[in-house]
C-alpha positions, 0 to 999 in steps of 0.5 A, spaced: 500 500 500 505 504 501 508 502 495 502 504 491 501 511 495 509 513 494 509 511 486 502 515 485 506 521 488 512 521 484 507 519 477 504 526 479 510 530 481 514 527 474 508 529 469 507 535 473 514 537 471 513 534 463 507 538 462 506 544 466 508 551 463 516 554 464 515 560 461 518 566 465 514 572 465 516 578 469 510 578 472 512 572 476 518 575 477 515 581 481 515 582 488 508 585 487 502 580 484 497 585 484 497 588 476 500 595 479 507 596 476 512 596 483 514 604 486 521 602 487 525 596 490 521 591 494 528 589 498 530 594 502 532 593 509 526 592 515 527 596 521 529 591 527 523 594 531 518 590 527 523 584 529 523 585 536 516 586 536 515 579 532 520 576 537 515 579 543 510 577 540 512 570 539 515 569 546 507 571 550 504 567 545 509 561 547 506 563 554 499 563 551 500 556 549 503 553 555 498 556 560 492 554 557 494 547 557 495 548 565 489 550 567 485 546 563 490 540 568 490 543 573 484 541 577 485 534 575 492 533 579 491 532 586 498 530 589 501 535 585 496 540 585 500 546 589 507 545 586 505 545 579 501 551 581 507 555 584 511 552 577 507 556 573 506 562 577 515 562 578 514 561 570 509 567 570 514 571 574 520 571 570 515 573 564 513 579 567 520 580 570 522 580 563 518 584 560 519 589 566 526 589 563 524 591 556 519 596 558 525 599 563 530 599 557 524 603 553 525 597 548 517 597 547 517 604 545 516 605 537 518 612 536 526 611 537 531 613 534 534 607 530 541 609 533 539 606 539 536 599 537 544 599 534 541 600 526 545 602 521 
């Protein structure tokens, strides 16, 4: 069955490859799929404060996923009711302490100059 399965597979991808357009157009080419001709370059350099807010944003949302299935056990756990409680309120506190230090550094205020973040 994984024979047929996988031999299937690769017939599609092979004839896919035999039959399908190669044809390079610039509108595939373009950064810009929307019909509209691009002002300028598409590659320019992001400021790093989008990357520190998506990292930020990566980081609570971490915590987002391990709180809810903690909460949802919680109750279940009886022996260990109280030790998995404060774990995850010690987990809480160093989250908090961390943003704290972002917040004292002003890490979260978007009006900086880029100097400051260490742009160039």
């Amino acid at each position: 069955m994984l024979v047929v399965a996988v031999g299937f597979a690769a017939v599609n991808i092979i004839l896919s490859y035999l039959v399908g357009k190669r044809k390079i157009h610039s509108e595939k080419l373009s950064p810009y799929e929307c019909g509209m001709p691009p002002i300028g370059s598409a590659r320019i350099r992001f400021p790093i404060k989008f990357y520190l807010i998506g990292m930020l944003f990566i980081i609570f949302d971490i915590e987002a996923v391990f709180l809810y299935p903690w909460a949802a056990v919680l109750k279940s756990i009886k022996s260990y009711g109280a030790f998995v409680f404060y774990e995850m309120v010690v987990f809480i506190i160093i989250l908090l302490l961390g943003l704290l230090y972002l917040w004292k550094r002003k890490a979260l205020e978007w009006e900086k100059s880029s100097e400051e973040f260490g742009e160039t």
